[in-house]
N, C-alpha and C positions, 0 to 999 in steps of 0.2 A: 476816152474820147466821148464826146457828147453830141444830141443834135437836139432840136427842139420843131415845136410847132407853131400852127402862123398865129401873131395876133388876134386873140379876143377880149370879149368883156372881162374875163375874169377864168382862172384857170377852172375854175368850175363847170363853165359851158363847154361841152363835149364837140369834138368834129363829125359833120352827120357820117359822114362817108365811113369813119374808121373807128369811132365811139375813142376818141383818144382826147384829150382833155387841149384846150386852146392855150398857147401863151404858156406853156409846158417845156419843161428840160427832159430830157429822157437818157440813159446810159445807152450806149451802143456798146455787147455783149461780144460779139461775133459776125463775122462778114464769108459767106459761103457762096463760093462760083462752081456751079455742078451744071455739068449739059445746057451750056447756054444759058444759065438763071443765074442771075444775081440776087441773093436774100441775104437783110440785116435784121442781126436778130438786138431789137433792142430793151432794155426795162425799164418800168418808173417806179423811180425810190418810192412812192406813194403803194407802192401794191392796191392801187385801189380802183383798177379798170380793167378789162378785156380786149385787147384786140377784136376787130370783126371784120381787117379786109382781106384780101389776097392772101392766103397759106396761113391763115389763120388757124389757132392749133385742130380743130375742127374739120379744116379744110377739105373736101374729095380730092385736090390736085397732092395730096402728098402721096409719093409713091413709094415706095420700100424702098428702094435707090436714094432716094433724096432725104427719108427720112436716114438713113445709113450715114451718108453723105451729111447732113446735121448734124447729127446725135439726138434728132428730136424723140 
């Protein structure tokens, strides 16, 4: 399964909000419902960016539970 992002100039310009590349495909990996949350963990064949929004691997909101609950 796949999803992608909105139309840009060119996959090269990033989305400010999530540093994720415009006019992009992306694999969707895995889909996890723990206590009310819904998270999709997804990758781009490109390996060539970072996530930076919400439960980003970084994030303070992961908790032990949730990270169990992933496999992160």
């Amino acid at each position: 399964m796949s999803t992608g992002t909105q139309p840009g100039k060119s996959h090269f310009h990033k989305t400010a909000e999530f540093n994720l590349s415009k006019s992009h495909a992306y694999t969707i990996l895995d889909y996890v419902s723990h206590e009310g949350l819904d998270l999709i963990k997804i990758r781009n064949p490109w390996r060539s960016e970072s996530y930076k929004g919400p439960y980003h691997d970084g994030d303070s909101r992961w908790t032990e539970s949730l990270r169990q609950a992933t496999g992160h």
